[in-house]
N, C-alpha and C positions, 0 to 999 in steps of 0.2 A: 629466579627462573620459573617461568608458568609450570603447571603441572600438565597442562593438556594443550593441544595444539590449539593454535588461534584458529579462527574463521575471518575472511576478508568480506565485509560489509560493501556492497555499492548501492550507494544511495542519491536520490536526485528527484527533480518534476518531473512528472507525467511528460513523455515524446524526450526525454533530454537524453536516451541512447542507452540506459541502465540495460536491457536484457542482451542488448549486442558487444556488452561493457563484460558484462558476466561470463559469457559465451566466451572472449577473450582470454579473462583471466584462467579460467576452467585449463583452457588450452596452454598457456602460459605455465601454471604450474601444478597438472594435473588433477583438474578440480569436479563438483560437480556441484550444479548451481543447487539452491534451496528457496524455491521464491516466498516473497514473504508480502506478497499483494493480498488484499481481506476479501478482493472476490473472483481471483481466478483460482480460489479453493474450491469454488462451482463449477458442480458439470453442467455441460450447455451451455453457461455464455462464456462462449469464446472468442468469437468477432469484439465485442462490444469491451470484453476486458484486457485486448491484443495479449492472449497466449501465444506465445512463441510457436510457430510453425514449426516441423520437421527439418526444413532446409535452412533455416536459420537458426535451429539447435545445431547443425553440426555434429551430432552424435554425444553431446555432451549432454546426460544422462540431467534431467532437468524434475523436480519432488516438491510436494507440498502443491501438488495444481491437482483439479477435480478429485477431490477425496471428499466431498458435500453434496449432500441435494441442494438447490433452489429453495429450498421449503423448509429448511431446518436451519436452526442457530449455528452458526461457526465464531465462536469470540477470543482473543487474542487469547486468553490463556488456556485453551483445548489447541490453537498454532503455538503457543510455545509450547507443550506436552508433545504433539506429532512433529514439530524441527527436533524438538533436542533430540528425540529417538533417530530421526534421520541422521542427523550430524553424527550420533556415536557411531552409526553406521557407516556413513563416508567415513571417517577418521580410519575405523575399524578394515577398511579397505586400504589404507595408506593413501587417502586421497583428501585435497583441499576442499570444506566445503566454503563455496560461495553464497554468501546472504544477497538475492537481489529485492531490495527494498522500494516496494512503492508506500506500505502502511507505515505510520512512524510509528505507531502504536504496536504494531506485532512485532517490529523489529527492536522496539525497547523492552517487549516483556519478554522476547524472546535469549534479546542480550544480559539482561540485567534485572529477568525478574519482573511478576507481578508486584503492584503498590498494597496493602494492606486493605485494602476497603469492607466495608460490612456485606454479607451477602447481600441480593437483591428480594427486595421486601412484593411479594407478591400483590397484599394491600394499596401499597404505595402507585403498584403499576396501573391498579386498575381503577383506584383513584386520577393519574395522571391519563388516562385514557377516557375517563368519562368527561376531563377538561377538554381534552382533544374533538369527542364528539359533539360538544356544544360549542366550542372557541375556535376552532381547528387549531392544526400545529403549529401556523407560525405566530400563534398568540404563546404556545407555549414556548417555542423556539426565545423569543423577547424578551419572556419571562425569565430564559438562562440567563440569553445577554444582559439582561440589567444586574441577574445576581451576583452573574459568573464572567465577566465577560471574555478574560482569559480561556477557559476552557471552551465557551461559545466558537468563539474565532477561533480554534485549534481545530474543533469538529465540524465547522459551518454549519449553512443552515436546511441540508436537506440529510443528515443521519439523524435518527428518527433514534436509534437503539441508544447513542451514547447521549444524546439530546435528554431524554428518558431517564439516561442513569446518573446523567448530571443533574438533575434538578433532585432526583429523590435521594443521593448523596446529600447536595448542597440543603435541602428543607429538610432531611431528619436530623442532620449532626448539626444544623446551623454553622456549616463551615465551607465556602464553596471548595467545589471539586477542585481547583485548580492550586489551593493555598492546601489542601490534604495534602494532593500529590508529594508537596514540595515540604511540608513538614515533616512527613511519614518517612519518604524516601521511597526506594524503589529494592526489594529485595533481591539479591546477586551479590556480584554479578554470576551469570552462568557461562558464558564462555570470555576469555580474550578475544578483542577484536579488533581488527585494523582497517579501519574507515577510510574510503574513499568516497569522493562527492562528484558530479557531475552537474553542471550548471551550462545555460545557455544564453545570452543577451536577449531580451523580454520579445524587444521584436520576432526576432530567429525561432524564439520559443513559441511564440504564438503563432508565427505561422507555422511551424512543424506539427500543430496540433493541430489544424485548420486539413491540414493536406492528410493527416495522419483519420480525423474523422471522416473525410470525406471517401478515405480509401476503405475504412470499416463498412460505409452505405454501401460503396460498390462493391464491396463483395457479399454483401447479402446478409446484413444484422438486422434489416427490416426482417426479415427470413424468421432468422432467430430469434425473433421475441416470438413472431405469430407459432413458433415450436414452442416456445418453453411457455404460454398462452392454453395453446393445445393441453401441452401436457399435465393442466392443473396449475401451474403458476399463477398469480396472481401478482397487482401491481403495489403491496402489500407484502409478497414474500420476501425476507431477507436478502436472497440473492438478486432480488431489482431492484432495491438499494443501488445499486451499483449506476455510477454515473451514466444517462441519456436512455437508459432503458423504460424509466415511468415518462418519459419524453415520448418515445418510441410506441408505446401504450396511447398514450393522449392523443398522439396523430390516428392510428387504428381504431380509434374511436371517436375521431370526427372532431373531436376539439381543439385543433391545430392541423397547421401543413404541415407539409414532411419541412420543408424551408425552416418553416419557424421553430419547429422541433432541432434541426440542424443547427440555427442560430443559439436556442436554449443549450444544448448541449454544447456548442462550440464556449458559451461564455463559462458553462459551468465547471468543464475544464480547466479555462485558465486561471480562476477563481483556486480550483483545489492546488494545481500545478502550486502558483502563488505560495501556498497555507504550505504545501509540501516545503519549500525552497525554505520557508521562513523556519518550519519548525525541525528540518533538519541540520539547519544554521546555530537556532539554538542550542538543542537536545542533545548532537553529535558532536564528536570532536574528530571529524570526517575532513579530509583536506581536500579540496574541490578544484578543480578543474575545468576551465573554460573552455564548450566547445563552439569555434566560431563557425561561419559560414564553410569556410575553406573545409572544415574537416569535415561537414557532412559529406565532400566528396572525395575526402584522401584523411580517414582518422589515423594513419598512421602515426603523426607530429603527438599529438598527444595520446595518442595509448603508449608512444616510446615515453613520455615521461611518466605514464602512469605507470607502466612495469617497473621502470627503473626505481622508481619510489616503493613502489612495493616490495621488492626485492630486495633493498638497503633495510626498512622495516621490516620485513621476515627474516632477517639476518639476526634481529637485534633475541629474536625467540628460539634462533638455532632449529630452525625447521628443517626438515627435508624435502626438498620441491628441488626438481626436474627441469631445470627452463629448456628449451626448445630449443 
């Protein structure tokens, strides 16, 4: 028997329905979600990293979102230090927390613990950034893939920070990041958790991301860059990392149309979406769930079978949860 209550994990691609998924369960068995996306820990971008609205929380008390600048480091293991304190807190309330998972990365050091790694060699960075300035990045980007290419494809190829940590991982130990990972292991676990997946047919998927960017332009993320521009950001700060916002940059400064920036960010999307599906296929043992056409306009059909799974699974922990 666990010694501490589980947390229910929902996980999936980018537009495949995760925060309206969370919102549910919350409700379902009095929960409160805990998001575990790497950059809607940022204040300010909110359009571009789809934060859940007010009217689409539902009053279901939602953490772990804008507790960062734009301008300062947020990395997965400072998110797993501020979820655990959250979560003892939910629990500490009698209440479910929900993990809603867009990072695989925050949501595995969060479940299971950071990997063992050397700290990061200052030397090393700024040797790797004086390649950058004569080579640019995607010479060094290549540089992983050929070492690493496991971890390469896990990260893609426009994060800059774990691009960075993989290469001076894999040249100081002579051992790529991807073959560490998996000899070391992963220290935890730190909570019980019971995974759920959400998946959507590639087409359905792509275009809910198509419809889903175009609805961010129209409500005003051109807006929010030229703010968070204003305010000091730069296209360079950690928090515009965040996918279509150095796009969003590049068109305000004359190097592209808003179009072609639409286009970049649309492909880059389904690119990460893609990386997501694949690496929480691997990494999870998350039972996933098909949503087809039909249910984007009656998800009734399958949230009934997602409660009801979850329900037969939180039986097996002797939980106490309230269904509705």
């Amino acid at each position: 028997m666990p010694s501490q209550s589980p947390v229910i994990v929902v996980v999936g691609p980018t537009s495949a329905g995760k925060s309206a998924l969370a919102v549910a369960v919350c409700e379902w068995f009095r929960g409160e979600v805990v998001s575990a996306d790497a950059f809607q820990v940022y204040r300010g971008l909110d359009i571009g990293t789809g934060k859940i609205d007010t009217s689409s929380a539902r009053g279901i008390p939602h953490h772990c979102i804008n507790v960062a600048n734009p301008n300062e480091h947020y990395s997965a293991g400072r998110y797993a230090r501020d979820a655990s304190a959250v979560i003892a807190e939910v629990h500490s309330r009698g209440n479910m927390a929900v993990i809603a998972g867009g990072s695989g990365f925050y949501v595995r050091a969060l479940i299971n613990g950071l990997a063992p790694l050397p700290d990061q060699d200052e030397r090393w960075r700024k040797a790797l950034e004086a390649v950058e300035t004569s080579r640019g990045f995607g010479y060094l980007f290549a540089m992983l893939n050929a070492l690493d290419p496991e971890w390469a494809q896990a990260i893609g190829g426009a994060d800059r920070q774990r691009t960075f940590r993989g290469l001076e991982v894999t040249l100081r130990l002579g051992v790529p990041m991807s073959v560490l990972l998996e000899q070391q292991g992963w220290s935890g676990p730190h909570f019980d958790a019971i995974w759920v997946g959400l998946t959507s047919p590639r087409k359905q998927l792509y275009k809910r991301i198509e419809v889903r960017i175009d609805k961010m332009l129209s409500d005003g993320w051109l807006d929010e860059v030229r703010r968070l521009l204003s305010s000091g950001c730069t296209p360079e700060s950690p928090g515009m990392r965040a996918i279509g916002y150095r796009d969003l940059v590049a068109h305000l400064a004359g190097e592209m149309s808003l179009g072609e920036a639409r286009e970049a960010i649309v492909r880059a999307t389904r690119q990460y979406a893609k990386r997501q599906l694949t690496w929480f296929r691997r990494q999870s043992p998350a039972i996933f769930f098909e949503v087809d056409e039909a249910d984007d306009e009656n998800p009734e059909r399958v949230y009934d079978e997602i409660r009801a799974d979850l329900e037969d699974r939180l039986t097996c922990y002797r939980y106490q949860y309230e269904p509705g």
